[in-house]
C-alpha positions in Angstrom: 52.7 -7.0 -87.2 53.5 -3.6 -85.7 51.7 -3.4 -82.5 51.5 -0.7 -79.8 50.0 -1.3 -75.8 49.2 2.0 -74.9 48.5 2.1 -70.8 48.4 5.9 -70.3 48.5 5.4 -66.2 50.2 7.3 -63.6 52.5 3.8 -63.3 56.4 4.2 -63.9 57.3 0.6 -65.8 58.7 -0.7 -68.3 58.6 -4.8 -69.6 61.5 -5.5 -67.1 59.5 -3.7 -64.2 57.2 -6.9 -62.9 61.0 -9.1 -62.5 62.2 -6.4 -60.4 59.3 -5.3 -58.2 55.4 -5.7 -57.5 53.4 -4.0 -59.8 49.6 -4.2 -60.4 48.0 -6.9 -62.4 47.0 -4.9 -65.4 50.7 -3.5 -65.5 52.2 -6.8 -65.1 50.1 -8.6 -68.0 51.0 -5.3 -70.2 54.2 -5.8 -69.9 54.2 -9.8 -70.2 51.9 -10.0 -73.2 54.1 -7.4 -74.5 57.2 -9.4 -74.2 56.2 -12.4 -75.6 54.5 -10.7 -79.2 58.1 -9.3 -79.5 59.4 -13.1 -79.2 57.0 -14.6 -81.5 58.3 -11.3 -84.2 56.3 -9.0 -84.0 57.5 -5.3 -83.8 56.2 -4.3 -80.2 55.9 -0.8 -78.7 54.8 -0.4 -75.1 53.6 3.2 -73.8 53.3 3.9 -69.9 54.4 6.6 -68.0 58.2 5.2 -68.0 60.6 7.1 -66.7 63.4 5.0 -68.1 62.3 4.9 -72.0 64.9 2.5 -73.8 64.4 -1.1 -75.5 63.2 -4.3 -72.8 63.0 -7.9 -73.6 62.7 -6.9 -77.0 59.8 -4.3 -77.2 60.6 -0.2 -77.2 59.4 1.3 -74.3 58.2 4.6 -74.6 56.8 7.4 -72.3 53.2 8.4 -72.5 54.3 11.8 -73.7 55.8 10.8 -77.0 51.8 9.5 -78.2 51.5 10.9 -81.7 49.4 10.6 -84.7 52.4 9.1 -86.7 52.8 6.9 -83.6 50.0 6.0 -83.8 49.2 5.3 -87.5 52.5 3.4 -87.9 51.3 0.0 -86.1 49.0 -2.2 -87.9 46.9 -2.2 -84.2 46.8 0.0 -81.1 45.5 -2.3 -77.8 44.4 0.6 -75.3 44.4 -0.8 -71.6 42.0 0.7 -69.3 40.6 3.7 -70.7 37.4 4.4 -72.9 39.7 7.2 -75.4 38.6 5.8 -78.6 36.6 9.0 -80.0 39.5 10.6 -78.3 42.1 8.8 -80.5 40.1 8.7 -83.5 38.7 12.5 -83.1 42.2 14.6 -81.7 44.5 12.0 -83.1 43.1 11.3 -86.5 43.4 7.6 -85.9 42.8 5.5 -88.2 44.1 1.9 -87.8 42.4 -0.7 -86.0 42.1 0.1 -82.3 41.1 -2.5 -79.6 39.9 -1.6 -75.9 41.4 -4.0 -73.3 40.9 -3.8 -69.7 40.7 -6.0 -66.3 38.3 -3.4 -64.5 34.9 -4.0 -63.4 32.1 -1.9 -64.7 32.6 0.7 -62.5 35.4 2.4 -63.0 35.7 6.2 -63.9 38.3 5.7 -66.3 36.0 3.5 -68.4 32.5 5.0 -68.3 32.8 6.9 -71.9 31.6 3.5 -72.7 28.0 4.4 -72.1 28.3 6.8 -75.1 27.5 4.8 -78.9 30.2 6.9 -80.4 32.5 5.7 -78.2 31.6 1.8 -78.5 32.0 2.0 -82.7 35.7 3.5 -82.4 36.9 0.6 -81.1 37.3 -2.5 -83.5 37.6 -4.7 -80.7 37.4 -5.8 -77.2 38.9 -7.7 -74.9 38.2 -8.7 -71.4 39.9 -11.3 -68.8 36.6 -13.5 -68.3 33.2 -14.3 -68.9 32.2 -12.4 -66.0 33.3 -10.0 -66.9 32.3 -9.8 -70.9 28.6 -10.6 -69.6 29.2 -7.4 -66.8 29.9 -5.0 -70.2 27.3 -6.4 -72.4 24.8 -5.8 -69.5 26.0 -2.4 -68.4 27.9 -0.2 -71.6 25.9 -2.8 -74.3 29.2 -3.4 -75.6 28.6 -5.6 -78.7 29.6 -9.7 -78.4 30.6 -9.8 -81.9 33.6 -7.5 -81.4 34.7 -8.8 -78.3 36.9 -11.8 -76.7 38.1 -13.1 -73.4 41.7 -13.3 -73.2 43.0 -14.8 -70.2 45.0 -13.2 -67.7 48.3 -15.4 -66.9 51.1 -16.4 -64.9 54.1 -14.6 -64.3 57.1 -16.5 -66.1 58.5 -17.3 -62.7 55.5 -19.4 -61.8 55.5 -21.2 -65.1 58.5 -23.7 -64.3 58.7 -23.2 -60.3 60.1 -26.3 -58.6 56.9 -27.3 -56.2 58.1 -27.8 -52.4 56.3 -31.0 -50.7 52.9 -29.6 -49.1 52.9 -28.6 -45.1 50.9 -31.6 -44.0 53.4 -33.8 -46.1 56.1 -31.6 -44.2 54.0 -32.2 -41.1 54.5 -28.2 -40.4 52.3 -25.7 -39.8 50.5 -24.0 -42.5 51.9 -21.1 -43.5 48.5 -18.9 -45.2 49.6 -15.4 -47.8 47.5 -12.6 -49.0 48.8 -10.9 -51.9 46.0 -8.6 -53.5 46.1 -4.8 -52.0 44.9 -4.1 -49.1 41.8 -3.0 -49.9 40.3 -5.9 -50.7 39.6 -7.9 -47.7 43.0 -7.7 -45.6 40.8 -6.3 -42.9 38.3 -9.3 -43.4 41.7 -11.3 -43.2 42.9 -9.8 -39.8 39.9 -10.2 -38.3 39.8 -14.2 -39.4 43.0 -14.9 -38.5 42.8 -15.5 -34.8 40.3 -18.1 -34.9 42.4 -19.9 -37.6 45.3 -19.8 -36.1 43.5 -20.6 -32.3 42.2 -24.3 -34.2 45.1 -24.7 -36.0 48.0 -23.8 -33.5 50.9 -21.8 -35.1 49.4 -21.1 -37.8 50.9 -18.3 -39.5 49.8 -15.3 -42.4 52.6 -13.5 -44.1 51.1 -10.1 -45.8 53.0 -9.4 -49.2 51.0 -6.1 -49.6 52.2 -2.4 -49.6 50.7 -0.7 -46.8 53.4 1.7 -46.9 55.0 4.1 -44.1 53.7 3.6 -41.0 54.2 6.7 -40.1 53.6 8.7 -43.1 50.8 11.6 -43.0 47.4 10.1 -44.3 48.3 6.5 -44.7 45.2 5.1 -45.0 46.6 1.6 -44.2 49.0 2.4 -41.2 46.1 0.8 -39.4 46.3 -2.1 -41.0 50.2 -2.6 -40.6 49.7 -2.0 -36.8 47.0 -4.6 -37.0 49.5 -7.0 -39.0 52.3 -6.0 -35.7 50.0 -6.4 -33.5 48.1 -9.8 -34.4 50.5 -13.3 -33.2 51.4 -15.2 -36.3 51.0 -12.5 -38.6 54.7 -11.4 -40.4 53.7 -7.9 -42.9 56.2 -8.6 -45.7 55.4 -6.0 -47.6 55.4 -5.7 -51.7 58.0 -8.0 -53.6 59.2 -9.1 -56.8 57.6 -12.1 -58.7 61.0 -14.0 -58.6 61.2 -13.7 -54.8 57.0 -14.1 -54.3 57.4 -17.9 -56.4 59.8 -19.0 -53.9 57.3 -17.6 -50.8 54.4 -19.2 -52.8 56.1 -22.5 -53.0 56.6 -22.7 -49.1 52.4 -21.0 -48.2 49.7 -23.7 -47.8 47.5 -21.7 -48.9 45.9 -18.0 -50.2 43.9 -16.2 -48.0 41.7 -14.0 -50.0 38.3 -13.4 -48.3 37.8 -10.5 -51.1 36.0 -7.4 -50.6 36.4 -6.7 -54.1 34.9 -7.6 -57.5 37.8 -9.5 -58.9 37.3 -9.5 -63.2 40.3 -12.5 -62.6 42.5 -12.6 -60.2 46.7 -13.2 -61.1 47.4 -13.4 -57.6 45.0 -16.9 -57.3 46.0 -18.3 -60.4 50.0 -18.0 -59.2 49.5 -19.4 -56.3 47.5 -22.2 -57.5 50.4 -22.9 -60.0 53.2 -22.9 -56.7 50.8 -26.0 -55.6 48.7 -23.3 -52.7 45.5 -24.3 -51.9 43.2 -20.9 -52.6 40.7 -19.7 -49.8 38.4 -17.2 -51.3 34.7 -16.1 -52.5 32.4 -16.9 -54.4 32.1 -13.4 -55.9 33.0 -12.1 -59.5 35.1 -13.8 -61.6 36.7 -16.0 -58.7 34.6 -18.8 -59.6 35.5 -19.1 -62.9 39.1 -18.0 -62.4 39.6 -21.1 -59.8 38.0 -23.2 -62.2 36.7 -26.0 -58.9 39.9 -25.8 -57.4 39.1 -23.3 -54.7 37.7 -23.4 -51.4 34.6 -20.9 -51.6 32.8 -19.1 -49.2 29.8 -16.3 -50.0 30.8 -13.0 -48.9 29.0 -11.1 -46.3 28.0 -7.4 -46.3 28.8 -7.4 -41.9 32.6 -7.9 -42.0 32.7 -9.4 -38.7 29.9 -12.2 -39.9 32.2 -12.5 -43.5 35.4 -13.1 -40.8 33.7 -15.6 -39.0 32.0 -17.1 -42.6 35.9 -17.0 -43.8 37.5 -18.3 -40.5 35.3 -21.9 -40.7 35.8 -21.9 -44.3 39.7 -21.8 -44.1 39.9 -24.1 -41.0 37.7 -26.8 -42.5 39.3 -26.9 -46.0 43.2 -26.6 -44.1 42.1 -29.6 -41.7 40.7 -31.2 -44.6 44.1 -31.5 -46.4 45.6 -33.2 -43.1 42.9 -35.3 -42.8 43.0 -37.0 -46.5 46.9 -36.1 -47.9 46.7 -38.3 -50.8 42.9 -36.4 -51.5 45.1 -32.8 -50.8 47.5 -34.3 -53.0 46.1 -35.4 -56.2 44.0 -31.8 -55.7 47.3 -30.0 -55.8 48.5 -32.2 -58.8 45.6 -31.2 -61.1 45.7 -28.0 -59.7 48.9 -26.7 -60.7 48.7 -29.0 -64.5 45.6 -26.9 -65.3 47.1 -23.6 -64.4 50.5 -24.8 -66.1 48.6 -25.8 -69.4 45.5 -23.1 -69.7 47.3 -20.1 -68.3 50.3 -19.1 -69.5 51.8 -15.7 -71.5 53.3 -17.5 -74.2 49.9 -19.5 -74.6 47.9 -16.0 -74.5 50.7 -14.3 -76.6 49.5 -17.2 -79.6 45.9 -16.1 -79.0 46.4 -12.3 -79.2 48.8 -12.9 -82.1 45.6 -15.0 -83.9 43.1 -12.5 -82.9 44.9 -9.0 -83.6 46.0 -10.7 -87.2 41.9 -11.3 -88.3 41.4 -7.5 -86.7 44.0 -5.7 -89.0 43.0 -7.9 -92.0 39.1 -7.7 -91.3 37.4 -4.4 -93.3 37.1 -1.5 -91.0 
């Protein structure tokens, strides 16, 4: 098949991008999925707003600009990430191959809400979401129709998906070393304010922030508080954002994420990669988390006072981090089924086979 990803973002990146630098999750399973539908043949064209057009791992890499009817019309199937244009593409574009909506948003996004409209919903001839959650969440609110749409799994970054597991810090008999990855609007002030009674009942006790706050000093950073807050807070090192190569080795050495989220997660890469470097996962029980953990996870319910969700989160992590101490071979066999599942269920060569399966009944179904 001839198949275009069409992610009309302000993001620069290409499929090489997530090897080189942090990148959001949408971007990152863009440009993997992408990747692995060119190794398994199929013709792959991948449109952001690249700076750098030029051929990646296999798939062409164009800039948002070069979007044309002909472009278009030449795939067998256009996936559109994040953004209800389908009377758009069918209306100013004269569209008319199969064209499937994909996205990892919740609900409420302004990019998707063209979805309330019926004419919108039938130019699409599928639609694909990154969990149940999330599907029901659509149905409920755009009454986006069942029979047209799938859950496609979001998946590990390739670096996770052989990582060499380090023995766990109460096997080590070091302290625990705790990571948040997700941006920092999502709970890292939760976090901050949770840390100091974790790391008080579980001395030295550190957090390592792999999050772009960005310039300190810049004019209107609106999370220069929050790096002072990382500075200023014992046991807390801001990293900043990295590269997946560089985060699996991190991952490999945290005991755990920290992810006391704010935020209603449709799946959540950054649990699922740290669940496959053997981490255990301190989170809520709120969106797709649940489902994304898959039991695995130590939940707590989030709080609307986040001072009362700090405190909520603060227990939560030092009971479930004691816990592991406590019973090693219990931690142990957790970790063991942990990262299998994650290995086995969630993978982009796995998902690639599934798109490949779905996208071929799509172009060969009547319109």
């Amino acid at each position: 098949m001839r198949i275009n990803l069409v992610h009309r973002t302000i993001v620069d990146y290409t499929t090489e991008t997530p090897y080189e630098r942090g990148v959001g999750g949408s971007d990152a399973a863009n440009a993997y999925l992408a990747a692995e539908l060119a190794k398994l043949g199929h013709s792959v064209v991948l449109v952001t707003n690249t700076s750098t057009p030029g051929r990646f791992r296999g798939v062409e890499c164009l800039n948002k600009s070069s979007i044309t009817t002909d472009l278009l019309n030449s795939a067998d199937v256009s996936v559109v990430v994040n953004e209800s244009c389908g009377r758009e593409l069918r209306e100013k574009f004269g569209v008319t191959k199969p064209l499937v909506f994909w996205t990892g948003h919740a609900d409420d996004q302004p990019s998707i809400e063209g979805l309330e409209f019926s004419r919108e919903r039938r130019a699409w001839n599928g639609f694909a979401f990154v969990s149940e959650w999330q599907l029901g969440e659509f149905v409920h609110v755009f009454w986006v129709p069942r029979e047209k749409s799938r859950v496609l799994r979001n998946a590990i970054s390739p670096s996770f998906a052989q990582l060499e597991l380090e023995k766990p810090w109460f096997v080590r008999h070091e302290p625990p070393v705790l990571v948040y990855l997700s941006a920092p609007y999502r709970g890292l002030d939760v976090l901050l304010a949770a840390f100091p009674a974790i790391r008080a009942a579980i001395p030295d006790a550190r957090l390592k922030v792999f999050s772009n706050l960005g310039d300190v000093n810049a004019p209107g950073n609106e999370y220069a508080g929050l790096q002072r807050q990382c500075r200023a807070t014992d046991g807390v090192e801001y990293v900043g954002s990295i590269g997946q190569a560089e985060l699996a080795v991190e991952l490999r050495q945290a005991a755990a994420l920290a992810y006391p989220s704010t935020f209603l997660e449709t799946s959540c890469i950054a649990a699922l990669e740290a669940m496959a470097a053997g981490a255990l996962v301190l989170t809520a029980r709120s969106g797709a988390l649940p489902e994304t953990t898959a039991g695995f996870a130590a939940l707590v319910n989030p709080e609307n006072d986040p001072q009362a969700y700090a405190r909520a989160f603060a227990k939560m992590a030092i009971d479930s981090l004691r816990a592991d101490e406590r019973d090693p071979q219990a931690a142990l066999s957790r970790r063991e089924r942990q990262v299998a599942f994650v290995r086995e269920h969630y993978t982009w060569p796995k998902r690639a086979l599934e798109w490949q399966a779905w996208l071929s009944d799509l172009v060969r179904r009547p319109a």
